[in-house]
C-alpha positions, 0 to 999 in steps of 0.5 A: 173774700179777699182772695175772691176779689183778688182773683175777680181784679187780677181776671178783668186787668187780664181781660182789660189788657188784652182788650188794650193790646188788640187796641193798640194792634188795630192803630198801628195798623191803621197808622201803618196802611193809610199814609202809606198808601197816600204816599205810594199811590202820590209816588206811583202817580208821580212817576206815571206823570214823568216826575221824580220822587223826593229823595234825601229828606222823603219818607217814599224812596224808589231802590233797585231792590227791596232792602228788607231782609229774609229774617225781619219782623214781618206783618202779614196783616199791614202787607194784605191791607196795602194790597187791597187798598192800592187795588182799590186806588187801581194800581197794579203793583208786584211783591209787598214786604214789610220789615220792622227795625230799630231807629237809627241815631241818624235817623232823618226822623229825629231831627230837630227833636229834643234830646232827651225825646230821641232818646226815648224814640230810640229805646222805645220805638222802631221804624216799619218798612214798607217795600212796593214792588212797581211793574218795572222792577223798582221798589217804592220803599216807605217808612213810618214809625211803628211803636214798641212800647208793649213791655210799657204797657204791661208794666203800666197795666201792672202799676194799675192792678196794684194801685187797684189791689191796694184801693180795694183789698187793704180796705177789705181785709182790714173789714174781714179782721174786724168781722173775723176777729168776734168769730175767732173769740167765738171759736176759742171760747167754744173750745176751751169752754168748761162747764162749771167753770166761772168765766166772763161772756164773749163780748158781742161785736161785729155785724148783727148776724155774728152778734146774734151768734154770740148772743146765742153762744153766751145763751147757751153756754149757762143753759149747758151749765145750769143743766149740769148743776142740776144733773149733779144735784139729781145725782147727789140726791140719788146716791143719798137716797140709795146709800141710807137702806144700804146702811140700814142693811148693814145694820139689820144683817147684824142680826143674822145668826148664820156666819155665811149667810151674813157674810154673803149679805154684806158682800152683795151690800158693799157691791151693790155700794162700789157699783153705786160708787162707779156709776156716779163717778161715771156720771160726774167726771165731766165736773171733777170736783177734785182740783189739779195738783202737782204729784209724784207719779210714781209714787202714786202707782207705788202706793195702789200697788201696796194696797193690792199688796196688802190685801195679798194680790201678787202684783210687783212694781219697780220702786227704783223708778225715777220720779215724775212730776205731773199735774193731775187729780190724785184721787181719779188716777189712783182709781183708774190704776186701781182699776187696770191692776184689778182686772189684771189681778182678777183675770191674770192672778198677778199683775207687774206695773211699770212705768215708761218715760219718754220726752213727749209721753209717760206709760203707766203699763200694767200686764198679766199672764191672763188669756188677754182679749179677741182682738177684735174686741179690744176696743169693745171692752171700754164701752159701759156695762161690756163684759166678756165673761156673760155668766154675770157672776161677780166673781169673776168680773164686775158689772162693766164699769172699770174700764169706761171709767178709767178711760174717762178718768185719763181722757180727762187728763188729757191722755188716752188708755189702750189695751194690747195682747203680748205675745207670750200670752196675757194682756197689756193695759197701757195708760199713756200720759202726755208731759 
């Protein structure tokens, strides 16, 4: 808005000034012609009547040639406007010249002016000749002031365009921080909203419309929050219920006399309860209930490793890594680690954890010798319930979920989680987390 305005000033003090400059061209030209031609017409007729022109002190001098020279600054318009108007007065005359210079200091022109005055008309201003060539080879010459001061004029148009910017601008902008300031409050409170977090309402200030807006913004900041709560109580509420006939299962399968027929069937109950598990954490990671904890990361890698370990999976991890200090949820990265090494551990058959350490990013990077992925499926994978392998058999794959919750998991953490194929075959599964 400011700079609208800023634009709108600086477009009519332009306008203004030309307006002003084809103002002051009209007048020293109408300075210029009309006492000069009373003078050369009383100077003409002075002559035709036998008399003398006044000399020495006079402003009209009758020369033997024109002393205007081939390079001075001429004015077609004042030589066709004394033409015209001594033919109008009915005298014949040949050439007219015009030719600007500067005031000399003995000038007739500053006598009996204050000094300080002549100075100014020196540094200021110019005399304008006028030379009239009469039918007998003499030149009537004339001379008039002629006024210089367009550089003042710029700069006093100057002047006025910031004694203007400064009347009108300071107040705007100071109007436009006032209005702006509720908006700003507004967009930082949009963007660092958390749902679930207690924080105060925006204060609601500034012109109607934008209180309005925050009114709104405040409205609809508890309306999110209350349909949270109530999403995580209607998913507490399932799980509750579906977890009690799984446990009831368990029990009642304790009652199966065959071996394999009751090991089949306590399979598909803990799949079916690690699938339940994985969509509510799913479901839920928008709210963590976990709170952020400064932890060794390497260590925490290290120990997923060994449970993987302990229950015979091939996987390797350097031990010498230095440790880094971050500020995570334990528990959802430890998941989301989990998560890589199993699919590189299920797809791969062995799988080699490393961690990276640069001065902006730490690599958690878990790679296997698998058959890696199409690469144009890469990013196709971390979508919900996506599998590659389409028997739907669970021994070799899940239902889809460990990739969609891991990058949930590192989203959340402020990361963001790639897959690559290496070249010599296999696949990396690259967690990149910011220091």
């Amino acid at each position: 808005m400011a700079l609208i305005i800023a634009i709108a000033l600086f477009v009519a003090q332009a306008i203004n000034f030309m307006l002003l400059l084809q103002e002051r061209k009209n007048f020293r030209y109408e300075q210029a012609t009309g006492p000069a031609v009373a003078r050369i017409v009383d100077a003409v007729e002075r002559v035709s009547a036998g008399g003398v022109v006044e000399r020495g002190g006079g402003r009209v001098r009758v020369l033997p040639a024109s002393p205007i020279r081939p390079n001075a600054e001429h004015h077609a318009e004042i030589e066709q406007g004394v033409r015209e108007a001594l033919g109008e007065a009915g005298l014949k005359v040949g050439r007219i010249e015009t030719g600007v210079r500067d005031i000399r200091a003995d000038s007739p022109r500053l006598k009996g002016l204050n000094p300080r005055l002549a100075q100014r008309m020196i540094r200021r201003g110019g005399e304008l000749l006028i030379a009239v060539e009469q039918p007998g080879g003499n030149w009537l010459v004339l001379t008039s002031p002629w006024p210089r001061a367009d550089m003042e004029m710029i700069w006093r148009t100057i002047a006025q365009t910031l004694i203007l910017y400064g009347i009108v601008l300071l107040p705007v902008l100071w109007i436009g921080r006032r209005i702006s300031r509720p908006l700003r409050s507004l967009a930082l409170a949009a963007r660092s909203f958390t749902p679930g977090q207690v924080d105060t309402p925006i204060a609601e200030g500034g012109p109607q419309d934008l209180r309005d807006v925050v009114s709104a913004f405040n409205a609809l900041r508890l309306r999110v929050t209350a349909m949270l709560d109530e999403k995580d109580r209607m998913l507490g509420a399932i799980g509750h219920d579906l977890r009690t006939p799984l446990a009831a299962l368990r029990v009642r399968i304790e009652s199966v006399e065959d071996d394999a027929d009751r090991n089949k069937m306590a399979d598909t109950i803990m799949e079916m309860d690690r699938t339940l598990d994985d969509i509510l954490s799913l479901a839920r990671l928008g709210r963590p209930s976990e709170p952020l904890t400064d932890v060794d990361l390497a260590a925490l890698v290290d120990a997923v490793v060994e449970d993987f370990r302990d229950l015979g999976a091939e996987v390797t991890f350097d031990e010498d890594t230095p440790r880094l200090r971050m500020r995570l949820r334990p528990s959802l990265m430890r998941r989301a680690v989990r998560n890589l090494i199993e699919n590189a551990v299920k797809y791969g058959t062995s799988a080699e954890v490393t961690i990276a350490a640069t001065p902006g990013q730490i690599d958690i990077v878990v790679a296997d010798i698998g058959p890696g992925i199409p690469e144009e499926r890469l990013n196709d994978v971390f979508d919900p319930f996506t599998r590659l392998e389409t028997s739907r058999n669970r021994d070799t794959g899940g239902i889809g979920l460990g990739l969609a919750l891991a990058r949930a998991i590192v989203g959340d953490a402020g990361g963001r989680i790639m897959l690559e194929n290496r070249p010599g075959g296999g696949l990396n599964a690259i967690i990149a987390l910011p220091r």
